[in-house]
Backbone as a printed PyTorch tensor [residue, N CA C, xyz], in Angstrom:
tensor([[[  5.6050, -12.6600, -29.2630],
         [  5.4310, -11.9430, -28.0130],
         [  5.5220, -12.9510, -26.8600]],

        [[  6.2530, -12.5550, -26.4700],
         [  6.9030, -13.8090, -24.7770],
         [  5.6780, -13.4230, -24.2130]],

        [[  5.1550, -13.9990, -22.9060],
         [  4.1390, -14.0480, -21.9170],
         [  4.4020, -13.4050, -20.9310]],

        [[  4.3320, -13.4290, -19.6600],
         [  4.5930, -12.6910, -18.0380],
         [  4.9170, -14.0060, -17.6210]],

        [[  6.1360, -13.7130, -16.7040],
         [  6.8620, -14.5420, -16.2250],
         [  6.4510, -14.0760, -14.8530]],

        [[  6.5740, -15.1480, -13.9270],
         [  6.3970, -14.9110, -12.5480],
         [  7.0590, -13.3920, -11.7120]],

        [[  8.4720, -13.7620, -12.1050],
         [  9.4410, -12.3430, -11.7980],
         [  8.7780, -11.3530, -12.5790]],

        [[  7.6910, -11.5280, -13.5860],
         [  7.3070, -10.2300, -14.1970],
         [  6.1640,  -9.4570, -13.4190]],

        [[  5.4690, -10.8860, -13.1240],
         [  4.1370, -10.3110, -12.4480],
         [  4.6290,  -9.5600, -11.0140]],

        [[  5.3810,  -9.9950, -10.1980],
         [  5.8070,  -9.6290,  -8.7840],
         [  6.7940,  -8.2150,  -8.9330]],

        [[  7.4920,  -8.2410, -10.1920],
         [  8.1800,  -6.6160,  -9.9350],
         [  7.1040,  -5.5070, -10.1610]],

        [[  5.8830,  -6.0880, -11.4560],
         [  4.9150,  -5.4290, -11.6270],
         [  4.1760,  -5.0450, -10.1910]],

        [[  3.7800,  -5.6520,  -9.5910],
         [  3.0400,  -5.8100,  -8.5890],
         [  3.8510,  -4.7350,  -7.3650]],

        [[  5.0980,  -4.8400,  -7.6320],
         [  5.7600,  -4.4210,  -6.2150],
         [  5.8000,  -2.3630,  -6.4710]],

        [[  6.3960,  -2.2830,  -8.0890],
         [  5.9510,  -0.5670,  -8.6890],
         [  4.5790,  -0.2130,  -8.8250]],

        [[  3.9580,  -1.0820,  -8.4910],
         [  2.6070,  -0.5710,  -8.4630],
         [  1.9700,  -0.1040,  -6.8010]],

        [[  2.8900,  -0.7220,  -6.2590],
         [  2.7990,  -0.6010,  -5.0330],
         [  3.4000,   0.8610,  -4.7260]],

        [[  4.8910,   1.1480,  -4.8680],
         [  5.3080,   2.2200,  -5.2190],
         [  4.8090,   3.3000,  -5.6320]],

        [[  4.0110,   3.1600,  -6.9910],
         [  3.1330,   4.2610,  -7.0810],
         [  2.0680,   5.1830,  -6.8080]],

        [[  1.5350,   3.8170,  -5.9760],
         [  0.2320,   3.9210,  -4.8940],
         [  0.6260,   5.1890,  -3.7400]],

        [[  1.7080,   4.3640,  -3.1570],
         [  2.9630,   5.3830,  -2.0610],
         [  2.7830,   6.1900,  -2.8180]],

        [[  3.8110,   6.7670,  -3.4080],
         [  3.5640,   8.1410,  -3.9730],
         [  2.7680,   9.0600,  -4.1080]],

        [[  1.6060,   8.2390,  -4.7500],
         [  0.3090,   9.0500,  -5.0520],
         [ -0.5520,   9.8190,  -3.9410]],

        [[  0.0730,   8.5330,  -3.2330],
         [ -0.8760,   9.1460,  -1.4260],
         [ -0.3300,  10.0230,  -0.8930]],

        [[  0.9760,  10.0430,  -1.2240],
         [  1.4450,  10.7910,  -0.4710],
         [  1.9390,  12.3410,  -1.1660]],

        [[  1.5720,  12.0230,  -2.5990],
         [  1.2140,  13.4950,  -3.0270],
         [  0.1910,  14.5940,  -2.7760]],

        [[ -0.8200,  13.4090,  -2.7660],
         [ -2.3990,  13.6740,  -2.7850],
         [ -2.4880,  14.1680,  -1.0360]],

        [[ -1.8280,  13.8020,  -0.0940],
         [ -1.8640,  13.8000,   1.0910],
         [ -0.8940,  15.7510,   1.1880]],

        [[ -0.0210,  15.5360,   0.7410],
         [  1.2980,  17.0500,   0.5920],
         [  0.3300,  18.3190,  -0.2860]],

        [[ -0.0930,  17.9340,  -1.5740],
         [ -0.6960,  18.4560,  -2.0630],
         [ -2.0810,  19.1210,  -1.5700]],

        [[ -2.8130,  18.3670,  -0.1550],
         [ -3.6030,  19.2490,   0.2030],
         [ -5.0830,  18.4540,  -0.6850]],

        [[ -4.9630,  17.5050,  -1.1560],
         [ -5.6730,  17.2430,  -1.8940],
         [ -6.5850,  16.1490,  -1.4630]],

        [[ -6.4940,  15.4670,  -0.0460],
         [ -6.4800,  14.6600,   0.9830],
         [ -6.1890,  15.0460,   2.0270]],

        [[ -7.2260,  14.2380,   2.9990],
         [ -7.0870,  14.9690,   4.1360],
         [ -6.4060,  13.6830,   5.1910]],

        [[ -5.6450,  13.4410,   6.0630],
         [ -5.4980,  12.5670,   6.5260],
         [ -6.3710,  11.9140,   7.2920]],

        [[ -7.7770,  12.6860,   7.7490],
         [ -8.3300,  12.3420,   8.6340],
         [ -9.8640,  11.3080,   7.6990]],

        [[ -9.6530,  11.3180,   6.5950],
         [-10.5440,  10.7160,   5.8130],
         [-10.2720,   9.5620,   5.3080]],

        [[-10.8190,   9.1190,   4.6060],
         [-10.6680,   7.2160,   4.1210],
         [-10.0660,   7.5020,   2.8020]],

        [[ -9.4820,   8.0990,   2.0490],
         [ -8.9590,   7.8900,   0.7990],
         [ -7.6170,   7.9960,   1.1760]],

        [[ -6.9830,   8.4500,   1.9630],
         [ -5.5860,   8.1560,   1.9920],
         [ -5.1180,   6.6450,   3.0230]],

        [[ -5.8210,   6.3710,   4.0350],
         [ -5.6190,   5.4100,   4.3320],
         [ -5.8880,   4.0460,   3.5210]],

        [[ -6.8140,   4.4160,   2.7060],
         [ -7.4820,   3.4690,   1.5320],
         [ -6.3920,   2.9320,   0.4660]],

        [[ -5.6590,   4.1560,   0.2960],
         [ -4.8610,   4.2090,  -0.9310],
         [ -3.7990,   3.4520,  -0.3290]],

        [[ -3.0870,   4.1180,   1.0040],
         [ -2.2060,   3.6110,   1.5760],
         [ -2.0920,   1.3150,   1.4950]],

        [[ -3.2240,   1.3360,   2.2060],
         [ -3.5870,  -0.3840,   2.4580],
         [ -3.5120,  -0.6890,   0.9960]],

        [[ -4.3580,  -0.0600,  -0.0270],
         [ -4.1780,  -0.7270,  -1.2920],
         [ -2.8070,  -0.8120,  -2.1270]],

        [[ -1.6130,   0.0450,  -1.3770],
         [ -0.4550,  -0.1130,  -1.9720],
         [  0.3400,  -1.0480,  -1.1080]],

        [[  0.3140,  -1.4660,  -0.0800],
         [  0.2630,  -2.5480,   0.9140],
         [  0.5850,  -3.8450,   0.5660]],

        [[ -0.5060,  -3.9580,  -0.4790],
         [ -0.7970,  -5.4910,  -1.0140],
         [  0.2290,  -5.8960,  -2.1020]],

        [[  0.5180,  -5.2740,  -3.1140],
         [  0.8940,  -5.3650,  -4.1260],
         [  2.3840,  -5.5340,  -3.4670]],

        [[  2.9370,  -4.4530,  -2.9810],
         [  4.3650,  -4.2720,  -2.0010],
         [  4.5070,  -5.8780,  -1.0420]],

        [[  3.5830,  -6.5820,  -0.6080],
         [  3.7590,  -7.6220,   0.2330],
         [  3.5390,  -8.5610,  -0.4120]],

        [[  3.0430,  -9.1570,  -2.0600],
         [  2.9260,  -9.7650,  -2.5060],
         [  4.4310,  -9.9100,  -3.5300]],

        [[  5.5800,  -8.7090,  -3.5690],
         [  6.1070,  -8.9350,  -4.3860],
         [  7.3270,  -8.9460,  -3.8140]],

        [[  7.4290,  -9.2330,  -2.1330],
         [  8.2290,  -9.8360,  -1.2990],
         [  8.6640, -11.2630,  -1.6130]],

        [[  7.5060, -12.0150,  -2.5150],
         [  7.7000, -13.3830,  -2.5760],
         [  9.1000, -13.6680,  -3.7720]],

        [[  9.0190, -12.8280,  -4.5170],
         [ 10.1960, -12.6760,  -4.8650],
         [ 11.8170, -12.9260,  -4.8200]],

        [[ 11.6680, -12.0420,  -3.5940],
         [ 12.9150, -11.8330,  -3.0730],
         [ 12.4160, -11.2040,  -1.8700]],

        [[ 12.9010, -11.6620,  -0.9010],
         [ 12.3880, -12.4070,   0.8520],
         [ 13.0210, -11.5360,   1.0340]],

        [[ 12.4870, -10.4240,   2.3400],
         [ 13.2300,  -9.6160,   3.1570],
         [ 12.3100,  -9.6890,   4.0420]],

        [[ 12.8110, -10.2430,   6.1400],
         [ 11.9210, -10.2500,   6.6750],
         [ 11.8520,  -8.5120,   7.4840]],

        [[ 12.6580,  -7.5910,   7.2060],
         [ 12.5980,  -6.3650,   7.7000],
         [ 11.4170,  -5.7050,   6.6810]],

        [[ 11.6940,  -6.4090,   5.2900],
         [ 10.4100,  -5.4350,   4.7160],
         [  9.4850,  -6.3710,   4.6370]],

        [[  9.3590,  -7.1330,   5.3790],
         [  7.6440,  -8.2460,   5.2910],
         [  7.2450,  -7.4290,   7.1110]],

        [[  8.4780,  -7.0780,   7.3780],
         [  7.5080,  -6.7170,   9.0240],
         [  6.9770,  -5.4330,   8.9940]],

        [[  7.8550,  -4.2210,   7.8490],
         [  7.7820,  -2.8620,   7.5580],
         [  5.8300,  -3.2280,   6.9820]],

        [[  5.4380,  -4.0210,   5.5290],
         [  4.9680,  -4.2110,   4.8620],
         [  3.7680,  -4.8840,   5.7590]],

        [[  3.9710,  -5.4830,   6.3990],
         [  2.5900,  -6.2950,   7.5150],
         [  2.1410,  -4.9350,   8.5020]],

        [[  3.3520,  -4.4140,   9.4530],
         [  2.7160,  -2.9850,  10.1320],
         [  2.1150,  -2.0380,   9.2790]],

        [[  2.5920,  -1.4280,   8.3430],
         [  1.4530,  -0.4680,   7.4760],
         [  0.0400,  -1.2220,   7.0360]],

        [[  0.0960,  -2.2130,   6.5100],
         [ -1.0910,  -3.1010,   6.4510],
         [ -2.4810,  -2.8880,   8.0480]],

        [[ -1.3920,  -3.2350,   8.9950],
         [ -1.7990,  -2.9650,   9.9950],
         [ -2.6050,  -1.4940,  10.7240]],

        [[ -1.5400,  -0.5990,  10.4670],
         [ -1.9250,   0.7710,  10.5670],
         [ -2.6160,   1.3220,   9.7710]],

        [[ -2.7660,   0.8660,   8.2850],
         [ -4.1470,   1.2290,   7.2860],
         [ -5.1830,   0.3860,   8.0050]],

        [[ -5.1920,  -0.3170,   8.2910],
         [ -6.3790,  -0.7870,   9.3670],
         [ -7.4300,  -0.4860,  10.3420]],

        [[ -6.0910,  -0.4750,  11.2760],
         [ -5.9490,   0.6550,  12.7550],
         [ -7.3210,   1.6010,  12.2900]],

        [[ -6.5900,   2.7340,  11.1200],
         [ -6.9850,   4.1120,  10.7220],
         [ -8.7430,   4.1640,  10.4260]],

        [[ -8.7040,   3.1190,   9.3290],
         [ -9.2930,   2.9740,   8.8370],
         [-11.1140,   2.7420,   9.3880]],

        [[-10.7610,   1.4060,  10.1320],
         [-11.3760,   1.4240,  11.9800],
         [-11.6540,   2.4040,  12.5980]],

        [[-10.8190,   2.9480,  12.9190],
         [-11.4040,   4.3120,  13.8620],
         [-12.1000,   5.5940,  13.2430]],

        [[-11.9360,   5.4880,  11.9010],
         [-12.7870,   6.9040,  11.1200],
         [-14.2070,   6.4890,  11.0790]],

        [[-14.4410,   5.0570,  10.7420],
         [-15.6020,   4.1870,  10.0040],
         [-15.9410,   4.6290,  12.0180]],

        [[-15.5770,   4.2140,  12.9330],
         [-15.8070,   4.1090,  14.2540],
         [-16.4590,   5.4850,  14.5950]],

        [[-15.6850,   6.5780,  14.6580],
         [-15.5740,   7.7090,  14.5720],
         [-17.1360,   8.6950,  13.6140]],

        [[-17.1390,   8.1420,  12.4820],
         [-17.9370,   8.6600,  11.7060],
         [-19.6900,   7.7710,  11.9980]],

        [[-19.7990,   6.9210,  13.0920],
         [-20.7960,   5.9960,  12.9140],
         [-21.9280,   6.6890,  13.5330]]])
């Protein structure tokens, strides 16, 4: 059994990111989430990471700036509910 290779861990990392997207944004369509609450922005930032970590890869600075603003805007959101809800 071979090990995880660097390129293994970072494509891993980057569909996991992907799936995160998805999920939120099922969970968000589906009615199942509300946008105005912390689990979709939550989910959002936590798919964030994985997606900007597996840039190192293979360098794109349109998707490191796409990948840093959502980071950003799960933030933003995130901030103002915690703000909002205090």
């Amino acid at each position: 059994m071979s090990g995880l290779n660097n390129q293994s861990v970072l494509e891993v990392a980057g569909l996991l990111g992907v799936v995160l997207y998805i999920a939120s944004d099922f969970l968000l369509h589906g009615g199942l989430v509300r946008i105005s609450g912390y689990i979709y922005p939550a989910v959002y930032l936590t798919a964030d990471g994985p997606e900007f970590f597996s840039l190192s890869q293979s360098f794109s600075r349109s998707s490191a700036i796409i990948q840093t603003m959502l980071i950003v805007i799960s933030l933003f959101g995130i901030g103002r509910i915690i703000r909002f809800d205090a």
